[in-house]
C-alpha positions in Angstrom: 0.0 0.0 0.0 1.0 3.3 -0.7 1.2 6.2 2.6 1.3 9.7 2.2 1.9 11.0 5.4 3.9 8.2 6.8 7.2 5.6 5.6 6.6 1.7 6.2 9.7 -0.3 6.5 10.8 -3.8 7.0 13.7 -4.8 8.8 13.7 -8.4 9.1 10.9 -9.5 11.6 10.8 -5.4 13.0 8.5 -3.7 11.4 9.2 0.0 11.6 6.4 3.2 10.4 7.9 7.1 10.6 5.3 9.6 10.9 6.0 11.8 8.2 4.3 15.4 8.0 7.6 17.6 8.5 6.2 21.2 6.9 4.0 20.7 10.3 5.7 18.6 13.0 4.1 15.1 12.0 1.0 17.1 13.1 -1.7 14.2 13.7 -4.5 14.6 11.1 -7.7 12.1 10.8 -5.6 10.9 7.4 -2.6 10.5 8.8 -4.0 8.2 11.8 -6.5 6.4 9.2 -3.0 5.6 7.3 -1.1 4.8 11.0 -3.9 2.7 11.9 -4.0 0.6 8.9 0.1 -0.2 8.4 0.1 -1.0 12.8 -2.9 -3.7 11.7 -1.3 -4.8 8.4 1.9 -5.6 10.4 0.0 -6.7 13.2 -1.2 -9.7 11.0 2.1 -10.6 9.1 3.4 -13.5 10.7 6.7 -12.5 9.4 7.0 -9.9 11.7 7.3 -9.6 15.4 7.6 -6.0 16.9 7.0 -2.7 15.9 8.9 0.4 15.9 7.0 3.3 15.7 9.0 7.3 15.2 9.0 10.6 13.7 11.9 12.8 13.0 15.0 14.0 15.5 13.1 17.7 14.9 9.8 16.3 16.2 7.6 13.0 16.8 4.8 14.6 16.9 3.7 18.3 17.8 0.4 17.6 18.7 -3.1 17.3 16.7 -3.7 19.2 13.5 -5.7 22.5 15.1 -6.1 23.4 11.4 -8.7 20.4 11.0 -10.3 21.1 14.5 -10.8 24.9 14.4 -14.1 24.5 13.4 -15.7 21.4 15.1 -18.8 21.4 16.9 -19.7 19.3 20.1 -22.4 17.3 17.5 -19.8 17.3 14.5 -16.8 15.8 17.0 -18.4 13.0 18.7 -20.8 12.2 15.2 -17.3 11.8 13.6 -15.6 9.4 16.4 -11.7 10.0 15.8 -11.3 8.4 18.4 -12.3 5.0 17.5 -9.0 4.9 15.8 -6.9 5.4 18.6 -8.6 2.8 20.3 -7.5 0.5 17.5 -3.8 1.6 17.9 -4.7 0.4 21.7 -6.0 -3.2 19.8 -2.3 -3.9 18.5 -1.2 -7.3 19.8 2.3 -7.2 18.7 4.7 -4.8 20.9 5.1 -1.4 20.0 8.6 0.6 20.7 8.3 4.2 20.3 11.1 6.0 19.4 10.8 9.9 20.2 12.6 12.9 19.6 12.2 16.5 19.6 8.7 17.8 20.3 6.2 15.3 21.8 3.1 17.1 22.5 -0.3 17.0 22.8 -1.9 14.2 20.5 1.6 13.4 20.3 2.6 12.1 23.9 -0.7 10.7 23.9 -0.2 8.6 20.9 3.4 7.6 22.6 1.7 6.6 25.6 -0.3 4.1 23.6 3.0 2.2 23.2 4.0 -0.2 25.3 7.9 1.2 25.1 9.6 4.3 24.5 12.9 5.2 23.8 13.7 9.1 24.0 16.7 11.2 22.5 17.7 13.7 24.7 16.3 16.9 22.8 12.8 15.1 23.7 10.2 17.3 24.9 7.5 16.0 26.5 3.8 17.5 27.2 -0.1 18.0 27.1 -0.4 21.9 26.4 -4.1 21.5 25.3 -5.2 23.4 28.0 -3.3 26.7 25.7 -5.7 26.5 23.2 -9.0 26.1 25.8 -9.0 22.2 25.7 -7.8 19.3 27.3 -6.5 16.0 26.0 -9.0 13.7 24.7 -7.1 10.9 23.4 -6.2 9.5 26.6 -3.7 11.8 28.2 -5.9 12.9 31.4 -6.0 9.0 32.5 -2.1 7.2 31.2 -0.1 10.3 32.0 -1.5 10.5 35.5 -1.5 6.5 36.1 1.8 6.9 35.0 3.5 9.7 36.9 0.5 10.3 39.5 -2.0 12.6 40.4 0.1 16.0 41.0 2.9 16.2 38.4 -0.3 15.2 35.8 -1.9 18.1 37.2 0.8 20.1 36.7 1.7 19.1 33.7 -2.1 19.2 32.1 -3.1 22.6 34.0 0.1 24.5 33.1 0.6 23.3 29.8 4.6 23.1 30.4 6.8 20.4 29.4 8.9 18.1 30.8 12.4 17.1 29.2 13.6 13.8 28.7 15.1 13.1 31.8 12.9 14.2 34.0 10.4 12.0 31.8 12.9 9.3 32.3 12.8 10.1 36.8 9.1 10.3 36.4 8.6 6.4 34.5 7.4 8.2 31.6 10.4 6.8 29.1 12.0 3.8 29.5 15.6 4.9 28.3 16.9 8.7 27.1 20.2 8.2 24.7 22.2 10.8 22.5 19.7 12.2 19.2 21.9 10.1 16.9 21.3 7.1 18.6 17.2 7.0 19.4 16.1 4.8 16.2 18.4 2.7 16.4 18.6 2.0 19.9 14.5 1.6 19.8 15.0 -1.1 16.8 17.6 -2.8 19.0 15.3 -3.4 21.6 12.6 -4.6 19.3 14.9 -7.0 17.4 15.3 -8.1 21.2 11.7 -8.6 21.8 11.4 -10.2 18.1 13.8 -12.9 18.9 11.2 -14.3 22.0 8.1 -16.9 21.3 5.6 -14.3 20.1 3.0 -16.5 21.3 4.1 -15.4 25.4 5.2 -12.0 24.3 1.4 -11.2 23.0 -0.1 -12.8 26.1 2.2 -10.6 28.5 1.4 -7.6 26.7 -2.3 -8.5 27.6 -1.9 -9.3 30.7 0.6 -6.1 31.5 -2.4 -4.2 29.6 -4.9 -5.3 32.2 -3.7 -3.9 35.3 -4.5 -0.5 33.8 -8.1 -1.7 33.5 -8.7 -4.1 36.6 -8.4 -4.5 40.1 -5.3 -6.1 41.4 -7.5 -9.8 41.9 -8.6 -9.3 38.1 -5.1 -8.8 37.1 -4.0 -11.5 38.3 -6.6 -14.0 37.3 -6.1 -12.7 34.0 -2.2 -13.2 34.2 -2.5 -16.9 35.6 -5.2 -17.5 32.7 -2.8 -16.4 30.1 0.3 -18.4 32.2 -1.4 -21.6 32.2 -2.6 -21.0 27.9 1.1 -20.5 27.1 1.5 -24.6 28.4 -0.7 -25.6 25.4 1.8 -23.9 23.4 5.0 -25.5 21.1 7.0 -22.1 21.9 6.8 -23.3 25.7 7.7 -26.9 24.8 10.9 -25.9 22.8 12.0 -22.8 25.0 12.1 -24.9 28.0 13.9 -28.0 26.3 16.6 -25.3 24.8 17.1 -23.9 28.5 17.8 -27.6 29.7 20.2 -28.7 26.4 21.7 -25.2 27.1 20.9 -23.9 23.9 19.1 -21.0 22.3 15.3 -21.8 21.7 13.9 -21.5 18.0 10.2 -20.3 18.7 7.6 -21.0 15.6 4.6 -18.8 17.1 2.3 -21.8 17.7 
């Protein structure tokens, strides 16, 4: 398929999409999400592929929604159109996601980050929700993940002022996972992805689930859930051969089934 607004790349079993708007930041538009959407699914079912890598440029991952496209939305006209029913696809990926960010990461744009499941950040990141500039707040999520992620107060802060946060203190704050030189941030995010492609992609999907559920459940759901998926991954061949490799102290070769 042909993408305007974003570059689809395989690397082996990483499949990696760069947002790719630069005359506006990689501002977030309903086509460029519509095309975002599509290429996470179309690598989400290709076998051949394992993780995901998902970045922008060095200059910026994203700079927020398109404000352009909003201006002139209505209460009726926003909620009849439903944009957000395609973020809550991006949510549906099974396969792992690495972010890799860089520059500007704001509004719509941290949001969309926090929908991954890992994030790798140069350190000329800037991370923030400054909706509340422009008489909004976030409505793509960033009210609920930013604040289960770095708690009630410095989300207030960082919603109510509108002020960002650089890398590191994203990194002190849980936010990131790692913050590297700019050079380095792709390629460090594709590492870790390679990483993650090399396990059984049979557990690696069910521990994504199961990590997603504590966001949604008690801590008793949770860990139903978890044992459910624990004991599934025992009717599975990847189990079989990984723990045979561990005992003939070799490295497993996991099929997916």
């Amino acid at each position: 398929m042909t993408y305007k607004n974003i570059i689809v790349e395989e690397e082996g079993a990483v499949g990696v999409i760069a947002l790719n708007r630069p005359q506006v930041l990689n501002a977030l538009n309903h086509e460029l999400m519509g095309e975002l959407v599509s290429a996470l699914e179309e690598f989400d079912r290709k076998e051949s592929i394992r993780s995901i890598v998902l970045t922008g440029s060095e200059r910026a991952f994203a700079a927020g929604a398109d404000i352009k496209e909003m201006s002139d939305e209505t209460t009726i006209s926003i909620m009849l159109r439903d944009n957000f029913a395609t973020w809550d696809r991006v949510r549906n990926i099974k396969k792992p996601i690495v972010c890799a960010v860089s520059g500007f990461v704001l509004g719509g744009g941290c949001e969309l980050m926090m929908n991954c499941d890992i994030i790798v950040a140069s350190e000329t990141t800037q991370l923030g929700q400054p909706e509340i500039n422009i008489g909004v707040i976030p409505g793509a999520g960033g009210t609920q993940r930013l604040t289960r992620v770095v708690g009630k107060h410095k989300a207030m802060e960082m919603i109510l002022t509108g002020k960002s946060i650089t890398a590191h203190e994203a990194l002190e704050l849980g936010l990131v996972n790692k913050v590297v030189p700019v050079e380095l941030f792709l390629e460090e995010a594709k590492a870790m992805a390679r990483e993650i492609a090399k396990k059984s992609p049979v557990a690696v999907r069910l521990a994504k689930e199961a990590v997603l559920k504590s966001y949604d459940a008690s801590l008793s759901e949770g860990l139903l859930f978890e044992r459910k998926n624990f004991y599934m991954l025992f009717s599975s061949e990847d189990q079989k051969e990984g723990m045979k490799a561990f005992l003939e102290k070799r490295q497993p070769t996991f099929s997916g089934r």
